[in-house]
N, C-alpha and C positions, 0 to 999 in steps of 0.2 A: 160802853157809853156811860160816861158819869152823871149820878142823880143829881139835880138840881132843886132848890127851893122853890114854889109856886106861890109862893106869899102864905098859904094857908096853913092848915093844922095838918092838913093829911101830905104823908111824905111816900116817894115810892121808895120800895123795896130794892134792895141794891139785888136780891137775888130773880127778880118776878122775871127775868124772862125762863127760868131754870124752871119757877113754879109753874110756868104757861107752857111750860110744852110737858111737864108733870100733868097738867089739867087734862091737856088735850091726846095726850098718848095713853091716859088711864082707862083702865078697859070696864064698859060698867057692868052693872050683875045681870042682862040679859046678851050682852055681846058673847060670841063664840071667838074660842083658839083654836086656831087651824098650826099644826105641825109644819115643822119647817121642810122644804123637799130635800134630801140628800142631793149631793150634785152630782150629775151621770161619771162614769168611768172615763177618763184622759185617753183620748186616743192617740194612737205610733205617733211619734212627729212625723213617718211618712205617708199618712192619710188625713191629714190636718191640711184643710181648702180654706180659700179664702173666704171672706166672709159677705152672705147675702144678706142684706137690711131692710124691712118694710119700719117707715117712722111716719107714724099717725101724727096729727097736730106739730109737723114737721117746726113753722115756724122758719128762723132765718138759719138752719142744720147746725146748731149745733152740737147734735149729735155724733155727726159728720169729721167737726173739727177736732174732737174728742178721740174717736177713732183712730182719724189721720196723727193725730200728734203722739199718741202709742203706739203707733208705727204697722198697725193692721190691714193687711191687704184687702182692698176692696172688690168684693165682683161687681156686687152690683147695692145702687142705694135707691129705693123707691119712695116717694118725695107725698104725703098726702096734707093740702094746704091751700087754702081759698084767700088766706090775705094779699094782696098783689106787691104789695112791698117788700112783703117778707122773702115772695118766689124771685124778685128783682134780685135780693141781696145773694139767695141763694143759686142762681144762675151765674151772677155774676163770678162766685168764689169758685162755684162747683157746677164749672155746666157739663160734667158725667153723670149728675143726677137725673132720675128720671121721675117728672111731675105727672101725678095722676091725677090733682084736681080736688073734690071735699072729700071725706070721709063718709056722706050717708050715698052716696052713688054708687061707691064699691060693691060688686056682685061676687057671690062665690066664684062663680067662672072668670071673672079678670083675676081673682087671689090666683088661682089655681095655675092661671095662662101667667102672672107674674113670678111666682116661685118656683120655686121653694126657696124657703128663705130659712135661714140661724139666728135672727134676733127680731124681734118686734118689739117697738119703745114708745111711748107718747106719751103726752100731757094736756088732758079736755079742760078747756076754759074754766078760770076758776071764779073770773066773776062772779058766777050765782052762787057759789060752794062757800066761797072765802064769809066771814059772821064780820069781818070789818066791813064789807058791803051792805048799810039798811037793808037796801032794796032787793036782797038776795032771794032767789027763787026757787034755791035746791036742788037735790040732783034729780027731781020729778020733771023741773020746769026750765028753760028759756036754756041757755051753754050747759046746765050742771046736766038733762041726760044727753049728752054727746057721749060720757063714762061708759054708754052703753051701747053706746054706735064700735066704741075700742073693743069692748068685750065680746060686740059680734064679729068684730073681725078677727080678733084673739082666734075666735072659739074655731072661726072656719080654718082660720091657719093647722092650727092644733089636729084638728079633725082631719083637713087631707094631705098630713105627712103624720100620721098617726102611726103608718108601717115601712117609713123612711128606715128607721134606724138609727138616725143621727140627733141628736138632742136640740132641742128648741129654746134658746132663752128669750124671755120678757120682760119689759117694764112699765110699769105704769106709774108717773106721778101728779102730788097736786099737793096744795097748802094745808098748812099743818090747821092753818084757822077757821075748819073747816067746824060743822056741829058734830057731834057724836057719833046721829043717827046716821049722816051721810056716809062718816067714815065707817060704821057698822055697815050698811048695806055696802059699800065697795070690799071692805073683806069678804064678806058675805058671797059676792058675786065671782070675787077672784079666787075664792079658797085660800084669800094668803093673810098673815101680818104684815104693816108696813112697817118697815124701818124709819126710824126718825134721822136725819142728816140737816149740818147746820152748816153752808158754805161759810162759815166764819173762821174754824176750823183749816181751810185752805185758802181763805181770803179773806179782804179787808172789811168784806159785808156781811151780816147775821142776812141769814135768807134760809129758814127753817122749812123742809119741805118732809112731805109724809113718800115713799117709795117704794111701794108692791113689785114683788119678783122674784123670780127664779134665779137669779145670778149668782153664783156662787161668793158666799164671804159679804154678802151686804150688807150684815149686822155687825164686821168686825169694827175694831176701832179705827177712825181715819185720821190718818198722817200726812200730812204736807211733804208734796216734793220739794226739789232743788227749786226748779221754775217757779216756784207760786210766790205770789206777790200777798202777802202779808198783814202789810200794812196800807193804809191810805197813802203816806210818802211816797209809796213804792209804784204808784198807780199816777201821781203827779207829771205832769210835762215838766222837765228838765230846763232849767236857764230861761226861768219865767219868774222867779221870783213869787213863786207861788208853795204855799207852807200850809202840810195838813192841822187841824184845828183838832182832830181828833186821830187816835189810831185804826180804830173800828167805826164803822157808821152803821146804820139801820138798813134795812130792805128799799133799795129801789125798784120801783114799781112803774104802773106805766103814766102815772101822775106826775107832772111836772113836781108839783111840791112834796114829794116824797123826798129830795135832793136834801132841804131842809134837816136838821137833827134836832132833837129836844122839843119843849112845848113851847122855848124862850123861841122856833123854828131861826136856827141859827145856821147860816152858809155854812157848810164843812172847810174850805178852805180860806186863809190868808194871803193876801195879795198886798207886796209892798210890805207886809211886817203890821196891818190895821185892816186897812179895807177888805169886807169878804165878801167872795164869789163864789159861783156854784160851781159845777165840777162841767167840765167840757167832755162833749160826745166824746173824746178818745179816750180820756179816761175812764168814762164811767166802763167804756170797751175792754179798758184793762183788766177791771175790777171785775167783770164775768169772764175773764181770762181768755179774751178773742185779741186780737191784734189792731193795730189803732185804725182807725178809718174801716172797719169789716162791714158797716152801717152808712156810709158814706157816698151810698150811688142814688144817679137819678135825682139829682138837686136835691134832696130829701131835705126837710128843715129837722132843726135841733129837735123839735116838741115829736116828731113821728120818729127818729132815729132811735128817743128815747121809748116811746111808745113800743118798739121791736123790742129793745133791749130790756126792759121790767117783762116781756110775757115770756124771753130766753130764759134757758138752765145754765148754770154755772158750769162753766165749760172743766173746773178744778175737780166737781162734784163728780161729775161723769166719767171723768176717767178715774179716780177714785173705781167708782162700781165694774168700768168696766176691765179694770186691768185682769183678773182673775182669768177674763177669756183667754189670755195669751197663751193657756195650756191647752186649747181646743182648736185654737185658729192660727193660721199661717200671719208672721209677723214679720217685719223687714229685721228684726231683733235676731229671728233665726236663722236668716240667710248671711245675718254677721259672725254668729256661732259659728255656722258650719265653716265660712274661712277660717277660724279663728281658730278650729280645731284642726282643719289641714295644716295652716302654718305650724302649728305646733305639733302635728306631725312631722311637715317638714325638717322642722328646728331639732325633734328626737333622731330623725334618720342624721341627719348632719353631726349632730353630738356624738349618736355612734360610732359615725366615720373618724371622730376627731379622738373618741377613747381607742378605735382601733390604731389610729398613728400614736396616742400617748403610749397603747402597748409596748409598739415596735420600739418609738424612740428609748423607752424603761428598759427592752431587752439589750437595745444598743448601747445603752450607758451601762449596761452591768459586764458586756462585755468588753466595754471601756476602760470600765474598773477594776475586770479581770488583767487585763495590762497594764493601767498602772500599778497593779500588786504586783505582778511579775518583775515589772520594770524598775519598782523599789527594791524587789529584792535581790535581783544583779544587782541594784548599787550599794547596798548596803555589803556587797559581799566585794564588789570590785574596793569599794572605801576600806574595807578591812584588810583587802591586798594591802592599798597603798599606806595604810597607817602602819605596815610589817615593816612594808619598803622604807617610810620616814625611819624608821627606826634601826636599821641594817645601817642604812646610808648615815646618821647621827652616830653612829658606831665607827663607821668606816672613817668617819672625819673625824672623828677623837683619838684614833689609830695615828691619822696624816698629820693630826697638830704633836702629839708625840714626837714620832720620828723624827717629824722638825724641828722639836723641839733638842731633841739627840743631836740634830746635825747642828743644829748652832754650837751648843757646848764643845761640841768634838773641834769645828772652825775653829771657835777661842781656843782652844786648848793648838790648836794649828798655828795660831796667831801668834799663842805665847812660845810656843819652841823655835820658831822663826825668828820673833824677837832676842830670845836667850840665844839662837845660833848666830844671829850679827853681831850678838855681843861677843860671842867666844871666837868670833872669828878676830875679831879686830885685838882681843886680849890673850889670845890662845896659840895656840901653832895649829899649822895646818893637818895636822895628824889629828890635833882634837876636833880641827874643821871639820875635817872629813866622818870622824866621828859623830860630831854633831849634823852634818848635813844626812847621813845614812840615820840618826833619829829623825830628821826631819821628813827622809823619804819616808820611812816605816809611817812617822804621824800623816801623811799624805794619801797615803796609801789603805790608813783606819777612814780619813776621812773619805775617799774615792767611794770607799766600804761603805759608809753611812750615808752618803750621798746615794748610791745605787739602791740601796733600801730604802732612802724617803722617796724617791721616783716609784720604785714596785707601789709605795701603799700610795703614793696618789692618782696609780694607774686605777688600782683597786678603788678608790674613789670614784673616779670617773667611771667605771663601771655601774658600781650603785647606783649613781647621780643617773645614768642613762636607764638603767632599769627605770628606776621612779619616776625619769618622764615618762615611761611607755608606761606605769601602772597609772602618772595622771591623767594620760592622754585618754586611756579607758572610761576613767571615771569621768571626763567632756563626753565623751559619747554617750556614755549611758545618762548623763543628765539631760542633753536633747532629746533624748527617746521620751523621757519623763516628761518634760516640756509639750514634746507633740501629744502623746496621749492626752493631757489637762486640755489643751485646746480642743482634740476628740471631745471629751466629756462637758463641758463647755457650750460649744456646737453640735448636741446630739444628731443635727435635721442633716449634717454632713456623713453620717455613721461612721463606724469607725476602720 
């Protein structure tokens, strides 16, 4: 909240609410320090029960809602509360709770016939305690000792599960605006320190409260979840046209005009972009972190709704403190665990199965791959047949083009003594005919000669030639062996 001018000379402090709870958390020089209790030993997660509740100064539960929203199983919740409005609301939300009615009626023997119980929490009226109240009467006189109606029931609690075994936690709060001496005697009586906690912290409200307990981690530092709402914006109804004035506001109380901010007492929100209005019952719902309408039953008007909601805990705050139980108590958190870690055992037995078939299909491919080495190296050895064979057969037919080449010249040479014998026959006498024609037999007779020898070597040809189909016929075969393998390897899930 930002300072503003007041006309005068005196300005506030931009730090004083930091000095105001410095004032009020200082311990004076007769107050006593009580040690903090160590927190019991974590029990097995399989002896971790649900959780039994006795809540003093119940109010409209929510303590209840706090619980339910960290997800903690409930056995049982015992309800102590005399407002009639408050037991409406809380009926209506939660009618598994069980109402006992005020807190000074409680007898040891109904504690004893209602428990045992794992947590006892409450908060005694603070009107008389609170120093912004003139008219305050202390924690001697008129609401301030009810503190000691809580602490007699604490005490009976405590006492008869004293040889339970099982650890007891508790809380007790109230306003930080309390005097000194009060909060000195409430240590005093609880053996405890309170923790100071500022819902502003988790939400859009300063609401500084004092916190005595056992709880383990109460003093840690507190950090907003996902869910918390922030800011004032964040707390706005939606498609209203309606714009927070500020980001933070002050402590709503059960005064209507507590809604107000600064001393200029300014509506927190913008309506239209000018006009301001005060904050509507759902929001202000938001803003203690309940769900809208949770104050909404029994025609109830705006002024008592809010009345419920200024004496309510910030529902942000509470589970803050109480999340640390979730290592003590049965949560719906660990019945999501325990699927979580079946499936994922599931998921490891399945992986197994799926590394034992990547084995198999790896030994399959390797003996895959042992064929096609094999099967590369017939071919590389069939291909070196057949590169012998090109090379016989390139021989063979440089043999055939010779020869033929032989028999042509021998032909001309046949050609020409034919032609010289028509010449000497028509110029010659028949004596040189005959002469000439028994040369022409003899060159007839070389040729017949060379002729039968270019046929031998293109027999011999065709030989090769045949060979060298049958070496390439080999080397098609052995490249489909090849071929089939690569698809083997390929398709390992086929094996080979």
């Amino acid at each position: 909240v930002s300072t503003q001018s007041t006309g005068g000379q005196l300005q506030r402090r931009e730090d004083w609410q930091e000095r105001l709870k410095l004032l009020l958390t200082k311990r004076t020089e007769g107050e006593g320090t009580y040690a903090d209790s160590p927190p019991p030993p974590l029990p097995p997660a399989k002896e971790r029960t649900a959780l039994r509740v006795l809540s003093l100064f119940d109010g409209i539960t929510t303590g209840l809602v706090a619980l339910k929203e960290l997800g903690f199983q409930i056995e049982c919740y015992v309800s102590s509360e005399v407002d009639e409005d408050s037991i409406k609301v809380s009926k209506i939300h939660h009618p598994e709770v069980t109402h006992i009615g005020g807190i000074e009626n409680l007898s040891p023997e109904q504690i004893a016939e209602l428990g045992p119980f794992d947590l006892v929490i409450g908060g005694s009226p603070c009107n008389d305690l609170s120093t912004v109240n003139p008219a305050r009467k202390g924690i001697y006189e008129g609401t301030g000792r009810l503190f000691f109606e809580y602490f007699r029931i604490l005490t009976y609690v405590q006492q008869s599960q004293r040889d339970s075994g099982k650890p007891l936690f508790w809380l007790f709060e109230n306003v930080v605006s309390m005097s000194q001496a009060d909060k000195t005697t409430i240590s005093r009586f609880l053996q405890n320190n309170p923790a100071v906690i500022d819902a502003k912290h988790v939400s859009c409200m300063s609401r500084a409260r004092y916190f005595w307990g056992n709880l383990p981690g109460m003093k840690r530092l507190i950090k907003p979840r996902k869910e918390d709402r922030l800011t004032l914006q964040a707390c706005l109804e939606n498609n209203c046209d309606r714009v927070a004035r500020y980001e933070k506001i002050n402590c709503i109380t059960t005064k209507s005009t507590s809604i107000k901010q600064l001393k200029g007492r300014y509506y927190p929100v913008y309506v239209n972009g000018t006009e301001g209005d005060s904050l509507w019952c759902t929001e202000i719902e938001r803003i203690f972190g309940l769900e809208p309408h949770y104050t909404d039953v029994a025609n109830m008007t705006r002024c008592s709704r809010q009345r419920l909601l200024g004496k309510a805990w910030s529902v942000p705050v509470l589970k803050h403190l109480f999340s640390p139980l979730e290592d003590y108590f049965l949560c719906n958190t660990d019945s999501s665990v325990d699927s979580s870690l079946a499936n994922a055992d599931s998921s490891l037995a399945n992986t197994d199965n799926s590394l034992a078939n990547v084995d198999s299909s790896l030994a399959n491919t390797d003996n895959s791959l042992a064929n096609v080495d094999s099967s590369l190296a017939n071919t590389d050895s069939s291909l070196a047949n057949t590169d012998s064979s090109h090379t016989n057969a390139d021989s063979s037919l440089a043999k055939a083009d010779n020869s033929l080449a032989n028999a042509d010249i021998r032909l001309a040479n046949t050609d020409s003594c034919l032609a010289n014998t028509d010449s000497s026959l028509a110029n010659a006498s028949l004596a040189n005919t005959d002469s000439s024609l028994a040369k022409a037999d003899s060159s007839l007779a070389n040729a017949d000669s060379s002729l039968a020898k270019a046929d031998n070597s293109l027999a011999n040809a065709d030989i090769r030639l045949a060979n060298t189909d049958s070496c390439l016929a080999n080397t098609d075969s052995s490249l489909m062996t090849v071929d089939m393998t690569s698809v083997c390897v390929d398709n390992p899930a086929n094996g080979s």
